[in-house]
Every structure is written in structure tokens, then in C-alpha cells.
PDB file of the backbone (N, CA, C, O) and the ligand in Angstrom, with CONECT records:
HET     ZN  A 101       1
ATOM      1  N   UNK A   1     -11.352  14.919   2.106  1.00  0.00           N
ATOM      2  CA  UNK A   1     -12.798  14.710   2.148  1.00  0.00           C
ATOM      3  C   UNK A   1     -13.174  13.596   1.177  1.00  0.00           C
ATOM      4  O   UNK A   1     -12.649  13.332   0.095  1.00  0.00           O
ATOM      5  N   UNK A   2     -14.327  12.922   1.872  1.00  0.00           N
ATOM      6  CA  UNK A   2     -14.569  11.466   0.756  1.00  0.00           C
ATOM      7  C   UNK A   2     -15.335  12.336  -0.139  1.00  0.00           C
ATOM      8  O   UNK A   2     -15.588  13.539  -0.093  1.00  0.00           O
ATOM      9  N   UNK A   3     -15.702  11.201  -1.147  1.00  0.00           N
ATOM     10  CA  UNK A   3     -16.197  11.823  -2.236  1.00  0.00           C
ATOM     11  C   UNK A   3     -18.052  11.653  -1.673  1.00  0.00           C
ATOM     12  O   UNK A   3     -18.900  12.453  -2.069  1.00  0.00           O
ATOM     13  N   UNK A   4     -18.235  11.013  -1.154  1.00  0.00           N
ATOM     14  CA  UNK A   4     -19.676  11.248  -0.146  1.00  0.00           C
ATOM     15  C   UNK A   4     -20.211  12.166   0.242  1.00  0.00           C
ATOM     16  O   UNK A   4     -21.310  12.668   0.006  1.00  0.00           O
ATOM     17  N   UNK A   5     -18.918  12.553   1.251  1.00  0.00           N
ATOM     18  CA  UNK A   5     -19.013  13.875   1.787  1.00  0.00           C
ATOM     19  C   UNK A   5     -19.407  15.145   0.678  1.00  0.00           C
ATOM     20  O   UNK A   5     -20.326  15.960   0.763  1.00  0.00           O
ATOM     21  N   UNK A   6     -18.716  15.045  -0.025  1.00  0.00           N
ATOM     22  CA  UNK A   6     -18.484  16.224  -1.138  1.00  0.00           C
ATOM     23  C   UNK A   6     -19.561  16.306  -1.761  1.00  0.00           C
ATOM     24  O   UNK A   6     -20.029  17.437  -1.896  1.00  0.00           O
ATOM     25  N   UNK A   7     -20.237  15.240  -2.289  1.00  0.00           N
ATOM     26  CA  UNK A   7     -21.190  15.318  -2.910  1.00  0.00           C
ATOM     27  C   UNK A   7     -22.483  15.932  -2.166  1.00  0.00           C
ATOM     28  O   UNK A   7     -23.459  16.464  -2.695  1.00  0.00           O
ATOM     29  N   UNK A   8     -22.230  15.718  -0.801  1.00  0.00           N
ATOM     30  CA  UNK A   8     -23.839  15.479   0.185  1.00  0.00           C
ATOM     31  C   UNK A   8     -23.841  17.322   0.566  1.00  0.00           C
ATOM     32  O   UNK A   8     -24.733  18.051   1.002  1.00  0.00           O
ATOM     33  N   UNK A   9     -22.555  17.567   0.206  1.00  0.00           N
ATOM     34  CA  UNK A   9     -22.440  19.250   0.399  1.00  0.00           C
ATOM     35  C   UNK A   9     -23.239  19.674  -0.832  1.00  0.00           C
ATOM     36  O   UNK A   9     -24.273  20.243  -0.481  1.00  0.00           O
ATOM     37  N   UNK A  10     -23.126  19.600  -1.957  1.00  0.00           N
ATOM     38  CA  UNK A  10     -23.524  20.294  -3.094  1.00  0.00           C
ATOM     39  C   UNK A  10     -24.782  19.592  -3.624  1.00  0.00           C
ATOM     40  O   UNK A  10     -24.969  19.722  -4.834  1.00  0.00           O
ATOM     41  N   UNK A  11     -25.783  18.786  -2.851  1.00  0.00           N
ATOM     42  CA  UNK A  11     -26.541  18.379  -3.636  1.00  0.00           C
ATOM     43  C   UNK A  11     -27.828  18.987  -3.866  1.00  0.00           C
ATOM     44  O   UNK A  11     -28.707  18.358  -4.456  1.00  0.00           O
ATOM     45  N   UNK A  12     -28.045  20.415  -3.357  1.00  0.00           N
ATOM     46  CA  UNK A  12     -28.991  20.572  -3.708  1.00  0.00           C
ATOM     47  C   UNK A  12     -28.937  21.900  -4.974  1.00  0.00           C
ATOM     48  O   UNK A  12     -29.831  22.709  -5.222  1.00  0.00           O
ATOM     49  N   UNK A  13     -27.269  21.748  -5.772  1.00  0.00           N
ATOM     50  CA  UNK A  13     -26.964  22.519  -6.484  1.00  0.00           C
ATOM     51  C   UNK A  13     -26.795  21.323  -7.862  1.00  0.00           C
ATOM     52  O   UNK A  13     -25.957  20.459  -8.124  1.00  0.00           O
ATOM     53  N   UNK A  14     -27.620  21.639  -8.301  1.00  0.00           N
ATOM     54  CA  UNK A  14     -27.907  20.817  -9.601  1.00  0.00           C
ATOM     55  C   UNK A  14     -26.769  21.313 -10.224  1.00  0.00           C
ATOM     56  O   UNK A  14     -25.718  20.755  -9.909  1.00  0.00           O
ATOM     57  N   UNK A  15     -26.699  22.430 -11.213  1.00  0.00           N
ATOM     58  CA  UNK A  15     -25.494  22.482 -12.031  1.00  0.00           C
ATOM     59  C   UNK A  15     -24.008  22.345 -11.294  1.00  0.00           C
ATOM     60  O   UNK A  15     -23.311  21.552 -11.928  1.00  0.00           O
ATOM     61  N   UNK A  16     -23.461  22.787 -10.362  1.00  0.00           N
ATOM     62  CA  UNK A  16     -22.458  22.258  -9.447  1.00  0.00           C
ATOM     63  C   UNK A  16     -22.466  20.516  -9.693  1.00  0.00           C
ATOM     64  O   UNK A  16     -21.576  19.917 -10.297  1.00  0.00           O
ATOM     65  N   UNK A  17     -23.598  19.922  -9.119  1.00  0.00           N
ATOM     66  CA  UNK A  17     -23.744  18.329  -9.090  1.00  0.00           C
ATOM     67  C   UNK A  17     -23.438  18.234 -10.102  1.00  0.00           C
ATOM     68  O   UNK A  17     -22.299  17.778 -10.193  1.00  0.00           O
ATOM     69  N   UNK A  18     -23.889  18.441 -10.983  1.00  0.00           N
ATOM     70  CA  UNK A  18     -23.918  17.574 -12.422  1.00  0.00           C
ATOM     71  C   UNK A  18     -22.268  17.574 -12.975  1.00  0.00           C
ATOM     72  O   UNK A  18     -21.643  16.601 -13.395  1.00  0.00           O
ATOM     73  N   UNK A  19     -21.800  18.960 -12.832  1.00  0.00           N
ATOM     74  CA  UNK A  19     -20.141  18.959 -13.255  1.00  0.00           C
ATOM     75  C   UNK A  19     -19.205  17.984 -12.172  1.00  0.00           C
ATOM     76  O   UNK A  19     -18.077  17.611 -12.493  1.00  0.00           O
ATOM     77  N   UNK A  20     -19.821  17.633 -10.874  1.00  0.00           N
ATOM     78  CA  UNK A  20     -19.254  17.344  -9.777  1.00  0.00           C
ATOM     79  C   UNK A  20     -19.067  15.667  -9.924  1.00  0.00           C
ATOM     80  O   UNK A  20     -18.321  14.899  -9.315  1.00  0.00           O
ATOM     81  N   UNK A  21     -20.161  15.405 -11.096  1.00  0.00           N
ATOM     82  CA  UNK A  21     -20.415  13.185 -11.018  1.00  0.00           C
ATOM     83  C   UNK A  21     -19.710  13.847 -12.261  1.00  0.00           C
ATOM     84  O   UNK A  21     -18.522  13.792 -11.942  1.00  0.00           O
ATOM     85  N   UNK A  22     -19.779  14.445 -13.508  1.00  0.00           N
ATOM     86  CA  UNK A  22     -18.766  14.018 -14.482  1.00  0.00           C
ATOM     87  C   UNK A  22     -17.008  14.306 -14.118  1.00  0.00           C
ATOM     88  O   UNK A  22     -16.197  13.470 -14.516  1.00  0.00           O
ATOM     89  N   UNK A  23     -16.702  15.100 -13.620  1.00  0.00           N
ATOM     90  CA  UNK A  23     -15.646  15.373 -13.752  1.00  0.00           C
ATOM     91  C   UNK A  23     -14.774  14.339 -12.018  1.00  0.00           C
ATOM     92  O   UNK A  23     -13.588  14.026 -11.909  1.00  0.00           O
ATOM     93  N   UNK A  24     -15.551  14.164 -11.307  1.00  0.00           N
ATOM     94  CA  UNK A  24     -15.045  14.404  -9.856  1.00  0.00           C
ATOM     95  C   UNK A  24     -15.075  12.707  -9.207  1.00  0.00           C
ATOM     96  O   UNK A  24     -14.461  12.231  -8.252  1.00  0.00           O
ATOM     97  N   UNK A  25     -15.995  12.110 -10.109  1.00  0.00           N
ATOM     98  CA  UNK A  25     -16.090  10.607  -9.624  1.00  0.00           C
ATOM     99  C   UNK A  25     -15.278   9.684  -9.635  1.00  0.00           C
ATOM    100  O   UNK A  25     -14.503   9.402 -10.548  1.00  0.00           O
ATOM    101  N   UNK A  26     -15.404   9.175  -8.651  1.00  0.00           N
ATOM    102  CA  UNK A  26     -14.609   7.801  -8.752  1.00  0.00           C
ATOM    103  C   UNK A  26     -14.401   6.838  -9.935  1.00  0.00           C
ATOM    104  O   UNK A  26     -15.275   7.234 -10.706  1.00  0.00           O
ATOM    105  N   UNK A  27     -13.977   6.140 -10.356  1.00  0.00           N
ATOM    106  CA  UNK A  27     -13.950   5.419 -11.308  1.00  0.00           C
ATOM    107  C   UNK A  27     -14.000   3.776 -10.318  1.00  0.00           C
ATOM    108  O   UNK A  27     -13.475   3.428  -9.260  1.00  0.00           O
ATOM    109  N   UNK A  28     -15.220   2.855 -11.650  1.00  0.00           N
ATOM    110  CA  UNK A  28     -15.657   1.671 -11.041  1.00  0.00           C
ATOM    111  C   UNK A  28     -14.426   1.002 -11.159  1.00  0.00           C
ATOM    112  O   UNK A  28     -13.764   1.379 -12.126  1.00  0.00           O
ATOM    113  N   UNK A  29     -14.035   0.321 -10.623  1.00  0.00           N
ATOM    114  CA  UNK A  29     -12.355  -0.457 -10.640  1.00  0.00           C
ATOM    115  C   UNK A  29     -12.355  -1.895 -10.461  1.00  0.00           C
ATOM    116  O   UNK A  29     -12.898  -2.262  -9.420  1.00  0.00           O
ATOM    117  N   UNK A  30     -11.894  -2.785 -11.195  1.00  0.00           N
ATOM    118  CA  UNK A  30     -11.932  -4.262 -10.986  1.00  0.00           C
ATOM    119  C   UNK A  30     -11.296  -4.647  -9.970  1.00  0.00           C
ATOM    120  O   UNK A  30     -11.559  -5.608  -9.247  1.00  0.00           O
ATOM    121  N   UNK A  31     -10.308  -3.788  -9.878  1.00  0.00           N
ATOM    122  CA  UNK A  31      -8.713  -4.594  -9.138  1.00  0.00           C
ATOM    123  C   UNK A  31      -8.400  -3.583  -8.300  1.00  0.00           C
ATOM    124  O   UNK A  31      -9.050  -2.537  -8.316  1.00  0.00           O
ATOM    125  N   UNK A  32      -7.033  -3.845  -7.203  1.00  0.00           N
ATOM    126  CA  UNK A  32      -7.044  -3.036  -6.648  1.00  0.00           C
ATOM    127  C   UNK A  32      -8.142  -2.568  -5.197  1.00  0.00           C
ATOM    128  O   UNK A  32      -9.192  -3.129  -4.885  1.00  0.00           O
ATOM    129  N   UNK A  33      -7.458  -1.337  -4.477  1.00  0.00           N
ATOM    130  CA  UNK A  33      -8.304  -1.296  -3.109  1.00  0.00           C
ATOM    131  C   UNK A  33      -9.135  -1.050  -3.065  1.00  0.00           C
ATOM    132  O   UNK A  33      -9.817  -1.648  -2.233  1.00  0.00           O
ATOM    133  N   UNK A  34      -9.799   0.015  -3.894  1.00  0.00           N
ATOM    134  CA  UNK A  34     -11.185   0.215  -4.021  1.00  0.00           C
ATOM    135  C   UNK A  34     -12.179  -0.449  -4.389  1.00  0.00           C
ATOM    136  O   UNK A  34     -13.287   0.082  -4.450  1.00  0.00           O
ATOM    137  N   UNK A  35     -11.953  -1.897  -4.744  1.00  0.00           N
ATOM    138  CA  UNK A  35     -12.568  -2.895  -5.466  1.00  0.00           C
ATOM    139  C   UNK A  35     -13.543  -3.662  -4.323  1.00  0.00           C
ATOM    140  O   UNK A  35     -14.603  -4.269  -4.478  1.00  0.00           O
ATOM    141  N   UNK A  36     -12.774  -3.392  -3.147  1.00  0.00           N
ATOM    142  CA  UNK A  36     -13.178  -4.156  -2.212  1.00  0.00           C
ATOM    143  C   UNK A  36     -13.484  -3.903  -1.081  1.00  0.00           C
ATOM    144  O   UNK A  36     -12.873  -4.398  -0.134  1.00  0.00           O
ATOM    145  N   UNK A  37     -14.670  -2.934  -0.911  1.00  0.00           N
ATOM    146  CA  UNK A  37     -15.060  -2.118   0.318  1.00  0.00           C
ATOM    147  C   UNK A  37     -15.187  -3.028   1.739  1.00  0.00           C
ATOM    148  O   UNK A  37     -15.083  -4.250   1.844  1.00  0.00           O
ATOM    149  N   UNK A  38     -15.410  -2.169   2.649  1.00  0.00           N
ATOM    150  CA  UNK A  38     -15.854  -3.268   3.790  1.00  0.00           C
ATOM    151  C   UNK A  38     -16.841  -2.904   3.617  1.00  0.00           C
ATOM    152  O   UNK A  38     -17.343  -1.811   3.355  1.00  0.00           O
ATOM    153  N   UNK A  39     -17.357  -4.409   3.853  1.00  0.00           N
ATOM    154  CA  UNK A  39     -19.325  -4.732   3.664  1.00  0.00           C
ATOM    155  C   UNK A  39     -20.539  -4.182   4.783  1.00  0.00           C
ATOM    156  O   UNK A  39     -21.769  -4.120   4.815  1.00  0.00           O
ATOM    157  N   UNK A  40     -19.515  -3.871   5.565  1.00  0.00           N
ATOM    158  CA  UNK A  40     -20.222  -3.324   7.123  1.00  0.00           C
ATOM    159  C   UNK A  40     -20.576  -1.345   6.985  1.00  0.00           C
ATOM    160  O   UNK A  40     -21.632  -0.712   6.966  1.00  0.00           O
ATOM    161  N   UNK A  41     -19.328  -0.982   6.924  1.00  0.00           N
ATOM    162  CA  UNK A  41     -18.936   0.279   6.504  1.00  0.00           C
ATOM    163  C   UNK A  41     -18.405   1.016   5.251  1.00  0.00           C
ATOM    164  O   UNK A  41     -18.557   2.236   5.298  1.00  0.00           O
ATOM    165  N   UNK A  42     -17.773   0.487   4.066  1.00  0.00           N
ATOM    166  CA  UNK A  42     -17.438   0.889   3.113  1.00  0.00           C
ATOM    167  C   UNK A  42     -16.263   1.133   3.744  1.00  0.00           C
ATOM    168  O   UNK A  42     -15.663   1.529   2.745  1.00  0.00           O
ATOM    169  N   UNK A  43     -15.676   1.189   4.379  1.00  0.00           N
ATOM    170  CA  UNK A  43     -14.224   1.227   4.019  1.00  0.00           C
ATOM    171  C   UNK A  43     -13.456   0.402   3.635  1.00  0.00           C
ATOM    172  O   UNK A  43     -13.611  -0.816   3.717  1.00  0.00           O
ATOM    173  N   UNK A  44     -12.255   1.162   3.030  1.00  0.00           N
ATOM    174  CA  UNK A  44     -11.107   0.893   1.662  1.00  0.00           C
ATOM    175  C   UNK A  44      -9.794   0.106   2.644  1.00  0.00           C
ATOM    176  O   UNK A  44      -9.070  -0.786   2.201  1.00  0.00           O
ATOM    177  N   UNK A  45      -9.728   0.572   3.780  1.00  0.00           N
ATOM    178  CA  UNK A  45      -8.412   0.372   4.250  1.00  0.00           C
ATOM    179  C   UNK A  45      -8.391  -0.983   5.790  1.00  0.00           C
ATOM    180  O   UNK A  45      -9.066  -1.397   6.733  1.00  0.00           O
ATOM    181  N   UNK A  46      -7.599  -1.088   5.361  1.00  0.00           N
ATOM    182  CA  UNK A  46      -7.430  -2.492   6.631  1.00  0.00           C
ATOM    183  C   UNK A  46      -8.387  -3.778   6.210  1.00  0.00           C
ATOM    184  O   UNK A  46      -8.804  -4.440   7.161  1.00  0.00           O
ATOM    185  N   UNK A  47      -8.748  -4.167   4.974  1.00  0.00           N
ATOM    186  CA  UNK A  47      -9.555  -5.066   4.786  1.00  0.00           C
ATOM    187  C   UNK A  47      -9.386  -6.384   5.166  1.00  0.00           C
ATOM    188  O   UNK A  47      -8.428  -6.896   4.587  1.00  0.00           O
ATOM    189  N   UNK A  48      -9.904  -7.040   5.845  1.00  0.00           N
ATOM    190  CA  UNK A  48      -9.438  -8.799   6.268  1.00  0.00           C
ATOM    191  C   UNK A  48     -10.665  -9.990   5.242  1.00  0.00           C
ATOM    192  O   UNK A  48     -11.765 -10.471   5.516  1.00  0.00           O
ATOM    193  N   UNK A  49      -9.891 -10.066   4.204  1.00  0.00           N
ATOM    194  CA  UNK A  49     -10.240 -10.974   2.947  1.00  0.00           C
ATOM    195  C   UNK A  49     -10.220 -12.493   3.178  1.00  0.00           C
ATOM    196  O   UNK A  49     -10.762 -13.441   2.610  1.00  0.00           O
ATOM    197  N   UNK A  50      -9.468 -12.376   4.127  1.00  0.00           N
ATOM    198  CA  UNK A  50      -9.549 -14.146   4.503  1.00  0.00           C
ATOM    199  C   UNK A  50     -11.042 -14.654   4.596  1.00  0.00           C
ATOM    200  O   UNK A  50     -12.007 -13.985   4.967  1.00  0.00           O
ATOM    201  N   UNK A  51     -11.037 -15.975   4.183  1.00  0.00           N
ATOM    202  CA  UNK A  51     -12.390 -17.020   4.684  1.00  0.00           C
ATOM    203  C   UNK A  51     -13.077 -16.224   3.647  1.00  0.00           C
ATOM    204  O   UNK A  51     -13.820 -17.042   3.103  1.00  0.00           O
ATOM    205  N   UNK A  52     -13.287 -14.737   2.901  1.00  0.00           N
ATOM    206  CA  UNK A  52     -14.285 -14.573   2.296  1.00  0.00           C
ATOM    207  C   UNK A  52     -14.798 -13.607   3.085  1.00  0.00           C
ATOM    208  O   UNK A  52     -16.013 -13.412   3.045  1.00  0.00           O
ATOM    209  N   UNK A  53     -13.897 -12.765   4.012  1.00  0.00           N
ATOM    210  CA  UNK A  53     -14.960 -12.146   5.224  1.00  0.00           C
ATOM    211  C   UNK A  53     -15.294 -10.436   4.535  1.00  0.00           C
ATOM    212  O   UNK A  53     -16.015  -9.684   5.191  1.00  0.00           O
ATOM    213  N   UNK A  54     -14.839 -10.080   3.513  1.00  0.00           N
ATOM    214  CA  UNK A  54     -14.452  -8.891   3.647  1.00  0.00           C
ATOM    215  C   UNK A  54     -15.332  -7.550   4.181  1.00  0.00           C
ATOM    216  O   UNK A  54     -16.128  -6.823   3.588  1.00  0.00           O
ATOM    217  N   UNK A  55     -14.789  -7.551   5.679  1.00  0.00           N
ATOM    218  CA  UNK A  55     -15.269  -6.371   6.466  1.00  0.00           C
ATOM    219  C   UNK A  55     -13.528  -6.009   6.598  1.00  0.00           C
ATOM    220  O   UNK A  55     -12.560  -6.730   6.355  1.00  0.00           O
ATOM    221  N   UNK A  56     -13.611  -4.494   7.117  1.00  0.00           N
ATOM    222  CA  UNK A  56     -12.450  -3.675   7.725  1.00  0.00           C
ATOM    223  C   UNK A  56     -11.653  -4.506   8.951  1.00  0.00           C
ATOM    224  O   UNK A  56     -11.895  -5.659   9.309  1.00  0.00           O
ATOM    225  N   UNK A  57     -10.870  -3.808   9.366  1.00  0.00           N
ATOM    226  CA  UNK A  57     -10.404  -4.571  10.682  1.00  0.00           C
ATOM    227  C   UNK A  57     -10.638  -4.034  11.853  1.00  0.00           C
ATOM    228  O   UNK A  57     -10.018  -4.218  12.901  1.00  0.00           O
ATOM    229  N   UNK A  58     -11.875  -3.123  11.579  1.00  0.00           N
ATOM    230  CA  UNK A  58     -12.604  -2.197  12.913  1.00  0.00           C
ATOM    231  C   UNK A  58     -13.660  -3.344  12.771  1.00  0.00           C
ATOM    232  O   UNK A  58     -13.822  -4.121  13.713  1.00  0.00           O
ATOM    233  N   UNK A  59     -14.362  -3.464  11.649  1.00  0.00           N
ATOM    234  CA  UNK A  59     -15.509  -4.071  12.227  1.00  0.00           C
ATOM    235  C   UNK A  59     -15.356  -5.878  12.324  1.00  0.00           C
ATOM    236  O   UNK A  59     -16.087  -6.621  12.980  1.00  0.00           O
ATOM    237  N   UNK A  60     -14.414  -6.197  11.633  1.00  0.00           N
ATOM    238  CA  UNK A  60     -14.187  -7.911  11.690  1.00  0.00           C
ATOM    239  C   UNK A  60     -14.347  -7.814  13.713  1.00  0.00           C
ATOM    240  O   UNK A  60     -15.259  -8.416  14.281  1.00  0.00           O
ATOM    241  N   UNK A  61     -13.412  -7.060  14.414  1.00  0.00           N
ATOM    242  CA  UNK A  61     -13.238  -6.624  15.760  1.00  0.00           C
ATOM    243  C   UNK A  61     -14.820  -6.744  16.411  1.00  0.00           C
ATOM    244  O   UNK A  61     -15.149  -7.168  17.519  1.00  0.00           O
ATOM    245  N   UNK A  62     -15.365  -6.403  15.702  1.00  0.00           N
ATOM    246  CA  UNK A  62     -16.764  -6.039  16.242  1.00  0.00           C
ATOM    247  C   UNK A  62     -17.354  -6.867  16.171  1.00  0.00           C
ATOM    248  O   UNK A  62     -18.138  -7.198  17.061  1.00  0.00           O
ATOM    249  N   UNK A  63     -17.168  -7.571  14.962  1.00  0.00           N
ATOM    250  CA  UNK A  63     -18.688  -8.815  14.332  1.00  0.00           C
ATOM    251  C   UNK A  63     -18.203 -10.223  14.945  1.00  0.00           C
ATOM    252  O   UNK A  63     -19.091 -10.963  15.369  1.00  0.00           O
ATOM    253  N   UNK A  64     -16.529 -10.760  15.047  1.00  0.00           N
ATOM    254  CA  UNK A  64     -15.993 -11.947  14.817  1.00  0.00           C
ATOM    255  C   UNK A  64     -16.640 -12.672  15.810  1.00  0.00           C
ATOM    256  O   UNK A  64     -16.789 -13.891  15.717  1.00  0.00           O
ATOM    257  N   UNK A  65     -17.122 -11.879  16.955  1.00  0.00           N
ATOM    258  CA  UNK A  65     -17.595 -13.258  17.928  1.00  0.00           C
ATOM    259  C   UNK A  65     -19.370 -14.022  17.591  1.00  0.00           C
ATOM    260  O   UNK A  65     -19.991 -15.023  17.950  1.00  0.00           O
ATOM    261  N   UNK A  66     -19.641 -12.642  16.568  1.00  0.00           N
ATOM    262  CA  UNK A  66     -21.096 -13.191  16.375  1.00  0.00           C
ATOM    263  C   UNK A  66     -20.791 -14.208  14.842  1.00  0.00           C
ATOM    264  O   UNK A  66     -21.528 -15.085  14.390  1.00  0.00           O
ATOM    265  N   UNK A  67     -19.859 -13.866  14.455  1.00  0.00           N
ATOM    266  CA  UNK A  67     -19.629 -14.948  12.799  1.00  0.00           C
ATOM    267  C   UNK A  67     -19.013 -16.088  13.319  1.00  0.00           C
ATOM    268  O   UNK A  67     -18.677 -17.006  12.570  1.00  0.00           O
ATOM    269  N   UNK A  68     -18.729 -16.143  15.187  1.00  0.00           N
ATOM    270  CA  UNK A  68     -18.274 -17.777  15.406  1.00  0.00           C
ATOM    271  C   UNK A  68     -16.610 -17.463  15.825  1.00  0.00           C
ATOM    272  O   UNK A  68     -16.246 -18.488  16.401  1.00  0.00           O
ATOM    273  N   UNK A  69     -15.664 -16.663  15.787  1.00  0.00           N
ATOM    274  CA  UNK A  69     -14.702 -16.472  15.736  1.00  0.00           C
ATOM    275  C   UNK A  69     -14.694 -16.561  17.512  1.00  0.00           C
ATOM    276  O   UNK A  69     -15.498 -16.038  18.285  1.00  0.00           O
ATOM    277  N   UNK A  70     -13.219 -17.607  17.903  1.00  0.00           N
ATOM    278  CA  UNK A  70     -13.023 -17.590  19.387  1.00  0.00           C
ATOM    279  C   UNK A  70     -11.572 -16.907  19.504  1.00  0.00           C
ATOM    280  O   UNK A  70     -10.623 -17.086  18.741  1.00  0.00           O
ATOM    281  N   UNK A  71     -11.621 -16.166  20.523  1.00  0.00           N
ATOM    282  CA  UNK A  71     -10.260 -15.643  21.274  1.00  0.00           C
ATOM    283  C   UNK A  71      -9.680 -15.997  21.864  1.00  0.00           C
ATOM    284  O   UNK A  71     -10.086 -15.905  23.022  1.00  0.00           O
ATOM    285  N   UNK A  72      -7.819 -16.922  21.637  1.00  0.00           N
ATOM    286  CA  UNK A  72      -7.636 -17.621  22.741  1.00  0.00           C
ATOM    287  C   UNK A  72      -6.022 -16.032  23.371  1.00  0.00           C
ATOM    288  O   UNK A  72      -5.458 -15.117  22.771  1.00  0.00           O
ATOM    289  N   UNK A  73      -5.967 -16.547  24.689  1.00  0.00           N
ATOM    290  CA  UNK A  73      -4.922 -15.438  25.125  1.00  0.00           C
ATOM    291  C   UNK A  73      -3.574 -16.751  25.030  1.00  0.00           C
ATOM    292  O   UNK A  73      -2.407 -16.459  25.290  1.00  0.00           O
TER     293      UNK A  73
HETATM  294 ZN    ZN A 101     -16.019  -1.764   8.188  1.00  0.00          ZN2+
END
């Protein structure tokens, strides 16, 4: 379970929450995968960094023909 998820379960339990962001959070990270969400969706995995694009490789799929990107076979 993301940590989204987890949180969006317990939020209307204040003392739960409160132990849940100190102990349970993510840590902000310079480097590394988490550093570099996709900009579309937040996801961590399959990132395509080239050109500066960084979306996932679900949504680069989705967006590339509107950012100009051509398909040759
Ligand atoms: Zn994405």
C-alpha cells in the first residue's frame, strides 16, 4: 500500500495521523528514484528523463504525440 493510500485511510483519526506522518513518512530525498516522480501521475517507476520529459512510460505513451513526438514503423 502507498503511503497515500494509508494515510487517506486514517485521516479522520487525528492521534493515529499524527503518529502515522512522524513515524511512517517518506523521507524528502535528493537522489535516487523517489526524487523524480512522474509529473503526470506521481509515479516512481519506468521514468523517461530524456529531453527533460520526466513523465512515466505509461503516460510519455499517452502525451508523446501531443509534446510533438512522431512514430515511425
Ligand atoms: Zn505518469
Amino acid at each position: 500500500m502507498s503511503f497515500k493510500n494509508a494515510k487517506k485511510q486514517i485521516e479522520n483519526k487525528k492521534v493515529k495521523l499524527d503518529r502515522f506522518l512522524k513515524f511512517s513518512k517518506p523521507k524528502d530525498r535528493k537522489t535516487g528514484r523517489n526524487a523524480t516522480p512522474c509529473r503526470r501521475c506521481g509515479k516512481t517507476e519506468g521514468i523517461v528523463n530524456k529531453y527533460g520529459l520526466q513523465y512515466c512510460r505509461q503516460c510519455f505513451r499517452e502525451e508523446a504525440k501531443k509534446l510533438g513526438f512522431k512514430k515511425y514503423d
